[in-house]
CHARMM-style PDB file with segment names, atoms N, HN, CA, C and O in Angstrom:
ATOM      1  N   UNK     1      89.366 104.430  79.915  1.00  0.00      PROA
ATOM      2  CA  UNK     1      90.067 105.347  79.048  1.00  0.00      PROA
ATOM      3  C   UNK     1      91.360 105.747  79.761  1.00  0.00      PROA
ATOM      4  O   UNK     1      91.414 106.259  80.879  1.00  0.00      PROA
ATOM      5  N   UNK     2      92.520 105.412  78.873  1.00  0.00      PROA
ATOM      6  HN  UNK     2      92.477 104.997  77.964  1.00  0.00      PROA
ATOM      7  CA  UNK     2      93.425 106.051  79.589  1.00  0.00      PROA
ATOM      8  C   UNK     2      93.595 107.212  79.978  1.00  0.00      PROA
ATOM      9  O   UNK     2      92.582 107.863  79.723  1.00  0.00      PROA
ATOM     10  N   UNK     3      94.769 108.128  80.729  1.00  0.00      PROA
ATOM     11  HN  UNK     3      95.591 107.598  80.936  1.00  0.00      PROA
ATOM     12  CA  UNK     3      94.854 109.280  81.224  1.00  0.00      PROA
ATOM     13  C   UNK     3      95.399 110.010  80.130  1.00  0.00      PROA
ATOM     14  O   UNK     3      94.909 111.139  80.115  1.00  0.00      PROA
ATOM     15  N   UNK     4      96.495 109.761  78.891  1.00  0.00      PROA
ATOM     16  HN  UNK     4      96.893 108.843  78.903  1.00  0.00      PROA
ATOM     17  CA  UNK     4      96.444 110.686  78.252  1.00  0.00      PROA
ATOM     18  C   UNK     4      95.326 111.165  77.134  1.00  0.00      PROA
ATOM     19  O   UNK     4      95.097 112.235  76.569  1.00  0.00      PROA
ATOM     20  N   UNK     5      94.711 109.770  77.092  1.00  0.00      PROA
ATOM     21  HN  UNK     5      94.898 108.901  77.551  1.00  0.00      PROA
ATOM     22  CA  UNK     5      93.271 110.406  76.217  1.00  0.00      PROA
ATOM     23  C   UNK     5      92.572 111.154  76.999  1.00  0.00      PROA
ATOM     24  O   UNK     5      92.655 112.241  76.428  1.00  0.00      PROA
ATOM     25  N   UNK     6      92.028 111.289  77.787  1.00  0.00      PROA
ATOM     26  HN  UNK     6      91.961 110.406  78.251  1.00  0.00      PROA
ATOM     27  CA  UNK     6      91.028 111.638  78.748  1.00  0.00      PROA
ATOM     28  C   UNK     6      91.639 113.338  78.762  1.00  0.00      PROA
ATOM     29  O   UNK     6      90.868 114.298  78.745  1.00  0.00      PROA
ATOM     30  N   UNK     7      92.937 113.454  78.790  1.00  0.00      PROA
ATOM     31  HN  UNK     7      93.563 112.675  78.804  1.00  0.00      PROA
ATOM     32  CA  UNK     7      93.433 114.578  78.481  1.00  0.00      PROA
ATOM     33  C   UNK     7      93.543 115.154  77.367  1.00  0.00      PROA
ATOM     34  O   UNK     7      93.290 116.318  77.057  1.00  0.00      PROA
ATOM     35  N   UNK     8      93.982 114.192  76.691  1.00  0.00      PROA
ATOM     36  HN  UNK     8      94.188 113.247  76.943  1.00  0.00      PROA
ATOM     37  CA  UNK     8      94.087 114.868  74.785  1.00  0.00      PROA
ATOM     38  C   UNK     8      91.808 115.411  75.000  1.00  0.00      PROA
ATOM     39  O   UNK     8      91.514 116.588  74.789  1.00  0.00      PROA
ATOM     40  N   UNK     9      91.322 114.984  75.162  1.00  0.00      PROA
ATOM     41  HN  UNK     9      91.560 114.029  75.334  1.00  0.00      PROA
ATOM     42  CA  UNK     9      90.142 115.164  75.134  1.00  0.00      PROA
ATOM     43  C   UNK     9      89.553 116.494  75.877  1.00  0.00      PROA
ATOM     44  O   UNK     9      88.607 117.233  75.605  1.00  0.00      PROA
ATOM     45  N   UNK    10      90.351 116.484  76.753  1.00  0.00      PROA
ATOM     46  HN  UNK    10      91.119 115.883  76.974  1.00  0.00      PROA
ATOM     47  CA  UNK    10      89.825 117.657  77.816  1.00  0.00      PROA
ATOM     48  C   UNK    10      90.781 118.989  77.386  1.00  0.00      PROA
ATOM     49  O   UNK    10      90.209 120.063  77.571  1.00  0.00      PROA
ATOM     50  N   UNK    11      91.547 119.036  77.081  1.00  0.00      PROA
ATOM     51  HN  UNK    11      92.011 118.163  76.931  1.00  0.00      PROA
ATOM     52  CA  UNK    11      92.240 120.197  76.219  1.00  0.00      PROA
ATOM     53  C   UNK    11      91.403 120.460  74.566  1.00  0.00      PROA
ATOM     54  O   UNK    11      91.105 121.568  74.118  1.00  0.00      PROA
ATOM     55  N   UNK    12      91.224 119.503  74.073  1.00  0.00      PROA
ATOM     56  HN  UNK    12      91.466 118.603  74.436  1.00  0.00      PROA
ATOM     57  CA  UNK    12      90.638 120.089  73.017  1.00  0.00      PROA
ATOM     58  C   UNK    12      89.357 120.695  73.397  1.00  0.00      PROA
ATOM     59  O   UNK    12      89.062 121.783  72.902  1.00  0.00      PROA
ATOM     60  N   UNK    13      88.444 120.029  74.344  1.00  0.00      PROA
ATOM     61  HN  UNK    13      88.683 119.145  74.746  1.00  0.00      PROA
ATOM     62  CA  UNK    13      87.308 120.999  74.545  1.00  0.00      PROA
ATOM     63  C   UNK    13      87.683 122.779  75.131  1.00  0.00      PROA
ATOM     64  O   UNK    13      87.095 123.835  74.901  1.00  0.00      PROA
ATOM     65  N   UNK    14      88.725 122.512  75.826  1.00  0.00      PROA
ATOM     66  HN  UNK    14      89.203 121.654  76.013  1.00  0.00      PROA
ATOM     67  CA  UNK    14      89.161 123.787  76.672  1.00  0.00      PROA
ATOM     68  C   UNK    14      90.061 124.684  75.295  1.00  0.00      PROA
ATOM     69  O   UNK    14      90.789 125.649  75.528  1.00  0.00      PROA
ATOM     70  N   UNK    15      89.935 124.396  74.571  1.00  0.00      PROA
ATOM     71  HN  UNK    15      89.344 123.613  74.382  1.00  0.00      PROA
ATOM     72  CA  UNK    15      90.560 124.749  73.365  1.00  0.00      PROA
ATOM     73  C   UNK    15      89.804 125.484  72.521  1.00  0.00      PROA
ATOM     74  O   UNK    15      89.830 126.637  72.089  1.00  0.00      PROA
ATOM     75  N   UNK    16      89.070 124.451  72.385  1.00  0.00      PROA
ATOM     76  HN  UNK    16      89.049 123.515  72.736  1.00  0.00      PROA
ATOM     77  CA  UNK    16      87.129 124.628  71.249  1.00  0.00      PROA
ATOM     78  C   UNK    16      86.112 125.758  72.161  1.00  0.00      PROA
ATOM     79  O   UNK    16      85.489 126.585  71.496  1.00  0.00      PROA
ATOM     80  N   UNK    17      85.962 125.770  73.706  1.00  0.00      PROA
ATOM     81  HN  UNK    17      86.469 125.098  74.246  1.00  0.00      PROA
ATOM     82  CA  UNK    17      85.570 126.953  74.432  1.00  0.00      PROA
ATOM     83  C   UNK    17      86.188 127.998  74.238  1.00  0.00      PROA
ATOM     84  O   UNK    17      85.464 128.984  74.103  1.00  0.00      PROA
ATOM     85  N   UNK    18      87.306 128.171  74.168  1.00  0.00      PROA
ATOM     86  HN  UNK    18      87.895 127.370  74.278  1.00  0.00      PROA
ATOM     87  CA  UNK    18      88.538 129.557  74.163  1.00  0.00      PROA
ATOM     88  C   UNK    18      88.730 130.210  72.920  1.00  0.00      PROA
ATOM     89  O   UNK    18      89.157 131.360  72.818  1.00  0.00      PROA
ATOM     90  N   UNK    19      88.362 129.353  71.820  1.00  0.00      PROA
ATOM     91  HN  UNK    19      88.015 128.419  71.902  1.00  0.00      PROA
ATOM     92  CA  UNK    19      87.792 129.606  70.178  1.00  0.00      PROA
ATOM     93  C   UNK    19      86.450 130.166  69.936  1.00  0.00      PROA
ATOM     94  O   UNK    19      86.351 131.218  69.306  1.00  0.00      PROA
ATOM     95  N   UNK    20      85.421 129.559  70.377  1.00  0.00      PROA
ATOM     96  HN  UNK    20      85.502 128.703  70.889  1.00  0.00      PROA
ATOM     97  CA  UNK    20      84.320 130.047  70.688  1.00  0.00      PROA
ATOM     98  C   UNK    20      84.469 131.356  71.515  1.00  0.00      PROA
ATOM     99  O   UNK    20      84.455 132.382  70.835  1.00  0.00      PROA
ATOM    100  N   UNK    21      84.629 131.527  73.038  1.00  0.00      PROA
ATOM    101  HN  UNK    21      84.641 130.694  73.590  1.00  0.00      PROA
ATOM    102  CA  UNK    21      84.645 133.213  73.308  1.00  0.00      PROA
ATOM    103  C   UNK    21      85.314 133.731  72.500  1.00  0.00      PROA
ATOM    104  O   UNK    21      84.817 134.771  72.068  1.00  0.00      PROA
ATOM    105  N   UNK    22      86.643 133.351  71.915  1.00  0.00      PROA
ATOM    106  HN  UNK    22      87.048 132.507  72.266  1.00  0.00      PROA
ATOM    107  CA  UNK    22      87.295 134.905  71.441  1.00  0.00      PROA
ATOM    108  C   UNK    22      86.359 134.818  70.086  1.00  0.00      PROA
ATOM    109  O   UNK    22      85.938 135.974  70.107  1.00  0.00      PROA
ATOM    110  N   UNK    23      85.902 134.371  69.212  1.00  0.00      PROA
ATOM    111  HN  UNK    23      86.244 133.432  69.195  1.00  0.00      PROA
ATOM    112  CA  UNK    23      85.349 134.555  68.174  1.00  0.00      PROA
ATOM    113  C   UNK    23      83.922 135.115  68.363  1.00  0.00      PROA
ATOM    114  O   UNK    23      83.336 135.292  67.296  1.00  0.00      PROA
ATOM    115  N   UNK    24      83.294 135.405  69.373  1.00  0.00      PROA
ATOM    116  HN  UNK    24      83.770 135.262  70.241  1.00  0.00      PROA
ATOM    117  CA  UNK    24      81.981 135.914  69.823  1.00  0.00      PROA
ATOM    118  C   UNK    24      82.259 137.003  69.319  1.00  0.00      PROA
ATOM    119  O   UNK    24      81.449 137.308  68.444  1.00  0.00      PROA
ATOM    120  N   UNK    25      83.436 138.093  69.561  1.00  0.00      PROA
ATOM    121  HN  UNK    25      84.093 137.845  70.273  1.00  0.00      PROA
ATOM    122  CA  UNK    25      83.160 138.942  69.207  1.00  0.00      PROA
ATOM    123  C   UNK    25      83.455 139.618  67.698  1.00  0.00      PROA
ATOM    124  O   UNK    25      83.411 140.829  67.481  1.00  0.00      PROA
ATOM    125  N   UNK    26      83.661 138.928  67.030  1.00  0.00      PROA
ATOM    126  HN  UNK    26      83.696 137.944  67.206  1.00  0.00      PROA
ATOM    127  CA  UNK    26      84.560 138.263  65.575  1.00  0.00      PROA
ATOM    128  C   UNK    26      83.521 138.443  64.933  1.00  0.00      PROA
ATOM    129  O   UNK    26      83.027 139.516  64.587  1.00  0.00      PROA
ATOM    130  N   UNK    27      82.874 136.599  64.616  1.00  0.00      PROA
ATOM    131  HN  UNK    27      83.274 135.727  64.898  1.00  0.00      PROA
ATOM    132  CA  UNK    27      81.537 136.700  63.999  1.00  0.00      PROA
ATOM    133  C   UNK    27      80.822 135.639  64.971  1.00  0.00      PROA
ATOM    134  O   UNK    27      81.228 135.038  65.966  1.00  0.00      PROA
ATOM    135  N   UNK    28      79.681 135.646  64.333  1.00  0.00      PROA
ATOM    136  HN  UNK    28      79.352 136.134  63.524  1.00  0.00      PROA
ATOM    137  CA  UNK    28      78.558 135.141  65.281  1.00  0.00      PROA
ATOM    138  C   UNK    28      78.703 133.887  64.386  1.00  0.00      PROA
ATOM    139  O   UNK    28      78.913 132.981  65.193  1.00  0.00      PROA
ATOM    140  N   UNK    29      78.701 133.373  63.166  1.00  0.00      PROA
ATOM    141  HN  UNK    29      78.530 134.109  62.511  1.00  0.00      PROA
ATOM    142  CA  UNK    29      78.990 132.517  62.752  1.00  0.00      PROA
ATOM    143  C   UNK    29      80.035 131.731  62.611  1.00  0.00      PROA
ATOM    144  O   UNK    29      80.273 130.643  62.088  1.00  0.00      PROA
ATOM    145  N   UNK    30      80.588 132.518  63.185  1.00  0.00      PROA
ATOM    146  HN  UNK    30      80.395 133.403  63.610  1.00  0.00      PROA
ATOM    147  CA  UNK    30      82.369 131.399  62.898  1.00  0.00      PROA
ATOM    148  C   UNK    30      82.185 131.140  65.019  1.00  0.00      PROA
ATOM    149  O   UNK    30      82.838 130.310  65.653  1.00  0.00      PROA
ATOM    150  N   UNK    31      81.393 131.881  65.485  1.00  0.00      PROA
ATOM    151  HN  UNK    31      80.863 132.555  64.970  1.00  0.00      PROA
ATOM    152  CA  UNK    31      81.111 131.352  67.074  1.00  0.00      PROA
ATOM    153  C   UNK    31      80.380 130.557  67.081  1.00  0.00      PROA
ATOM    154  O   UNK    31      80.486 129.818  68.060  1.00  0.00      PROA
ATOM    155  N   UNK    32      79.302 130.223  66.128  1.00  0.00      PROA
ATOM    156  HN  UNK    32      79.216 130.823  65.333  1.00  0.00      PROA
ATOM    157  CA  UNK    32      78.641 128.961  65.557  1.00  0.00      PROA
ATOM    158  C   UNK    32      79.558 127.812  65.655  1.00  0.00      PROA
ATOM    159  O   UNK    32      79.702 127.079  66.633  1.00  0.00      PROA
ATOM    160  N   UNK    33      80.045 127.761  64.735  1.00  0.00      PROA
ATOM    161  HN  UNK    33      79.928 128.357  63.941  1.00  0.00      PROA
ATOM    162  CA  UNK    33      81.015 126.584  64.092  1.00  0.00      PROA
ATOM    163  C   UNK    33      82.233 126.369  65.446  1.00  0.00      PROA
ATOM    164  O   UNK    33      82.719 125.255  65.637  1.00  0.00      PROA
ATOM    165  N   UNK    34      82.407 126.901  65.830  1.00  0.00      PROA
ATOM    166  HN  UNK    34      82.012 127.806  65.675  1.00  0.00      PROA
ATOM    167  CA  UNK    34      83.564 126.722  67.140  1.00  0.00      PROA
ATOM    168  C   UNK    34      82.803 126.293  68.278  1.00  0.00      PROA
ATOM    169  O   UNK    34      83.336 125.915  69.321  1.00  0.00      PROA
ATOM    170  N   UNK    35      81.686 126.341  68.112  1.00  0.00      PROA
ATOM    171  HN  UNK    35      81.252 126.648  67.264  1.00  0.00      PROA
ATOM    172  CA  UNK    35      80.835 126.002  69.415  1.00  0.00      PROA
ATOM    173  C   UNK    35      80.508 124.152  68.796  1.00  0.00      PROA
ATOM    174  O   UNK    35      80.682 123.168  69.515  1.00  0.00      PROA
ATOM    175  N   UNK    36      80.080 124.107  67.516  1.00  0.00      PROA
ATOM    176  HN  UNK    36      79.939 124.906  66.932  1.00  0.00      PROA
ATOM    177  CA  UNK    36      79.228 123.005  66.785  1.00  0.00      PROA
ATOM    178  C   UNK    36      80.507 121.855  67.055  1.00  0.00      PROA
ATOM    179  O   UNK    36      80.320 120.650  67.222  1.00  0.00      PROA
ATOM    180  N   UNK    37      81.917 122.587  67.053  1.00  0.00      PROA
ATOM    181  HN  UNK    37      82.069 123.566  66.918  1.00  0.00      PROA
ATOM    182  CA  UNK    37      82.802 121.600  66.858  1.00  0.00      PROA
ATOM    183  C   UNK    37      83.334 120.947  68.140  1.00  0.00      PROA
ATOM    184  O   UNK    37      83.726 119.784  68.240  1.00  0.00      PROA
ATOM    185  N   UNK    38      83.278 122.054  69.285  1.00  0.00      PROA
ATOM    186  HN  UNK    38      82.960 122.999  69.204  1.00  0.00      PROA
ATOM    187  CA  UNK    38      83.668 122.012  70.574  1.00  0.00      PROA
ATOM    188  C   UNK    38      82.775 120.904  70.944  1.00  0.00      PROA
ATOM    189  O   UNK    38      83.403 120.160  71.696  1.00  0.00      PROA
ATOM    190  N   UNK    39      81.054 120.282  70.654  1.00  0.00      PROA
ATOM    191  HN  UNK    39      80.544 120.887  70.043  1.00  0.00      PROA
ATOM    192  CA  UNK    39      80.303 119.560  70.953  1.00  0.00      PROA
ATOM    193  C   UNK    39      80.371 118.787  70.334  1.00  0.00      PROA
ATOM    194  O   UNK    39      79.696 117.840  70.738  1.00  0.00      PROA
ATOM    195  N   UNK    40      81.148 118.505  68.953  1.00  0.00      PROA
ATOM    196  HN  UNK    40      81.696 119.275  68.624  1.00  0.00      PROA
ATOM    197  CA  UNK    40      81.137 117.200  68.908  1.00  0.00      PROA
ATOM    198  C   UNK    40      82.634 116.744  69.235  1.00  0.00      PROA
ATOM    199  O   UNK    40      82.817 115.637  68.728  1.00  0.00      PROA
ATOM    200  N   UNK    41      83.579 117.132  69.793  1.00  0.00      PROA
ATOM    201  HN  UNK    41      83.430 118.031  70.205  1.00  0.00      PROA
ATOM    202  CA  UNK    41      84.761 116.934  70.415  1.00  0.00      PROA
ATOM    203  C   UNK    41      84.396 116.658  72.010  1.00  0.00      PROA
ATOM    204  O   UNK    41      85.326 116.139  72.627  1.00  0.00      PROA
ATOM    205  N   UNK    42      83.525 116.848  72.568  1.00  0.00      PROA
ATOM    206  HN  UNK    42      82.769 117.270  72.067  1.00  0.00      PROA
ATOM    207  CA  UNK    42      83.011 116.455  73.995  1.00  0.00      PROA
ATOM    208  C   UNK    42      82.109 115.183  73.865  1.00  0.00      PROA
ATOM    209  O   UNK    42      81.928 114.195  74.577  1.00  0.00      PROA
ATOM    210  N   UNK    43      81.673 115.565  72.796  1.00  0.00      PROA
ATOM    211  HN  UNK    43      81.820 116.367  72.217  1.00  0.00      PROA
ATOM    212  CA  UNK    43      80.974 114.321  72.331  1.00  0.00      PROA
ATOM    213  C   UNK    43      81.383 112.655  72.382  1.00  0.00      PROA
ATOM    214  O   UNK    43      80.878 111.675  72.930  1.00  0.00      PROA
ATOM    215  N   UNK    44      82.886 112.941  71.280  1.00  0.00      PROA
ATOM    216  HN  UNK    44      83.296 113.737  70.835  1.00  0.00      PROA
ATOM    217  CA  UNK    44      83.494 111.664  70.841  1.00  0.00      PROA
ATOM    218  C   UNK    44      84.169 111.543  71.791  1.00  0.00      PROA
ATOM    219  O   UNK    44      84.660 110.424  71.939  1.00  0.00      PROA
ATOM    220  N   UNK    45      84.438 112.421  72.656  1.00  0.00      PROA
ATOM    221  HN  UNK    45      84.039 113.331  72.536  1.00  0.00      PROA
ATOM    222  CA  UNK    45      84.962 111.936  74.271  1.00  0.00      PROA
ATOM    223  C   UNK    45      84.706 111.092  74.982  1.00  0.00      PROA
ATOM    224  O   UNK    45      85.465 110.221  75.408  1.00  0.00      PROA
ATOM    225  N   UNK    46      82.709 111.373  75.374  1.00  0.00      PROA
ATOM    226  HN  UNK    46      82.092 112.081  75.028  1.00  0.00      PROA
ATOM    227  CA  UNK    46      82.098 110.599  75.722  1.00  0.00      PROA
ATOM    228  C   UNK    46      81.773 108.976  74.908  1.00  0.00      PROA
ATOM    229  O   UNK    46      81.336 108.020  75.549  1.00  0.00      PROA
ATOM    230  N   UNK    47      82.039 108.924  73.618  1.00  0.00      PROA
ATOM    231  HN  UNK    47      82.393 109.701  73.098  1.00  0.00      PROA
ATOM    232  CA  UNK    47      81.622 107.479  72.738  1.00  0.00      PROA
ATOM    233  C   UNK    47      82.712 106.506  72.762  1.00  0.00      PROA
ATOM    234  O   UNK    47      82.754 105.308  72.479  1.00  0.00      PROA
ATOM    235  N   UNK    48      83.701 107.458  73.232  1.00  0.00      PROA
ATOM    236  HN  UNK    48      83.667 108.431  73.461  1.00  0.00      PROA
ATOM    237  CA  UNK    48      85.018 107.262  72.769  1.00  0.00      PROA
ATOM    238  C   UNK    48      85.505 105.644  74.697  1.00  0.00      PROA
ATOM    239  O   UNK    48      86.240 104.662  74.794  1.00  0.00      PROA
ATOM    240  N   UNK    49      84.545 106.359  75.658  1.00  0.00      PROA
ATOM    241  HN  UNK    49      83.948 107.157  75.579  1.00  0.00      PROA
ATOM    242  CA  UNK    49      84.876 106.345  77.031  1.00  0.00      PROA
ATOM    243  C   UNK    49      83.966 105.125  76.932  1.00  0.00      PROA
ATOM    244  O   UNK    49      84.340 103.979  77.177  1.00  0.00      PROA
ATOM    245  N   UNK    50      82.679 105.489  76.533  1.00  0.00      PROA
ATOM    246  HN  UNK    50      82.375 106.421  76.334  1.00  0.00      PROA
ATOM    247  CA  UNK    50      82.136 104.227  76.689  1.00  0.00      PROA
ATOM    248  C   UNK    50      82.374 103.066  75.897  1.00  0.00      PROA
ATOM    249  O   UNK    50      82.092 101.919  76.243  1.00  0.00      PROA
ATOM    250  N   UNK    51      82.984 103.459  74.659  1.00  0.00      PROA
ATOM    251  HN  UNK    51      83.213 104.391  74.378  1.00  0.00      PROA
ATOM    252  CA  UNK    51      83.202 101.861  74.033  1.00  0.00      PROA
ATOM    253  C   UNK    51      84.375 101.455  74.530  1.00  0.00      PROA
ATOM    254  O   UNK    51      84.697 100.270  74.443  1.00  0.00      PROA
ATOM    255  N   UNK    52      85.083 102.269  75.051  1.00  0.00      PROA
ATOM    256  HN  UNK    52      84.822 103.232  75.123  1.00  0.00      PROA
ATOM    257  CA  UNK    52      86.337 101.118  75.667  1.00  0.00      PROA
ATOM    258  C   UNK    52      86.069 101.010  77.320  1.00  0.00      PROA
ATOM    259  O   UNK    52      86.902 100.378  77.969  1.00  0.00      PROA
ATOM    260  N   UNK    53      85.389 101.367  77.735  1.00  0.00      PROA
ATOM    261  HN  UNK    53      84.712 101.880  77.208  1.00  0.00      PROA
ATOM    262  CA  UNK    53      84.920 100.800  79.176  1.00  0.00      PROA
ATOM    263  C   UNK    53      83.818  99.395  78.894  1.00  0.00      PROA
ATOM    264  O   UNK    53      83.493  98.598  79.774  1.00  0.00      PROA
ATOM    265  N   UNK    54      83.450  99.357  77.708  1.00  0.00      PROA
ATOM    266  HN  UNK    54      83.714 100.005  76.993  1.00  0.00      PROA
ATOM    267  CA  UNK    54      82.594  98.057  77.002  1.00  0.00      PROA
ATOM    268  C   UNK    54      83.599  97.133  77.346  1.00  0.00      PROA
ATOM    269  O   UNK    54      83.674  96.149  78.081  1.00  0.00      PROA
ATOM    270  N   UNK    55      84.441  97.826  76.496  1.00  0.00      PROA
ATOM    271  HN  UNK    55      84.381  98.625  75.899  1.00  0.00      PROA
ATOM    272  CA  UNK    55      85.743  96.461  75.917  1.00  0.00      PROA
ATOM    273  C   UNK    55      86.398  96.048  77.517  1.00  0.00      PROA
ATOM    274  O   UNK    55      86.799  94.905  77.737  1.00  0.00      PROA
ATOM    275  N   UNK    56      86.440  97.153  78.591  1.00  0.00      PROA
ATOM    276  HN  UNK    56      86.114  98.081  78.413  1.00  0.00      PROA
ATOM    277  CA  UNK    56      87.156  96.033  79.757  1.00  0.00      PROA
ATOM    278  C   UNK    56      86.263  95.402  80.520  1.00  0.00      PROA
ATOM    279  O   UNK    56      86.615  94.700  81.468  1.00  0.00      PROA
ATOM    280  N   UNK    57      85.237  95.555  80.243  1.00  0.00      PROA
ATOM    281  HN  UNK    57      84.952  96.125  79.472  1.00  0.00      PROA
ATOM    282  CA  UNK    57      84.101  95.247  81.237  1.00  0.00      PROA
ATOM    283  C   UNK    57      83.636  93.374  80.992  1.00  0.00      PROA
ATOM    284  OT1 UNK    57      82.745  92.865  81.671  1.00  0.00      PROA
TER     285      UNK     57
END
């Protein structure tokens, strides 16, 4: 994975965490959904890393 993905990736999680706390105290449901999204953005990080470490391998 290149370095600016690996970054575009790591800011959005640090993004999706910083959404999540400030909304804790907001609602508990919209800290739901900022949390649900933050995991699947760490997620496709990870699917994202392994199918192109497939492809050079």
């Amino acid at each position: 994975m290149s370095k600016t993905l690996s970054l575009l990736f790591a800011v959005l999680s640090v993004i999706g965490m910083l959404a999540t706390a400030f909304s804790i105290s907001y609602s508990g449901w919209l800290a739901l959904l900022f949390g649900v999204v933050t995991l699947v953005v760490m997620g496709l990080g990870f699917v994202v890393k392994a199918k192109l470490g497939k492809k050079t391998a």
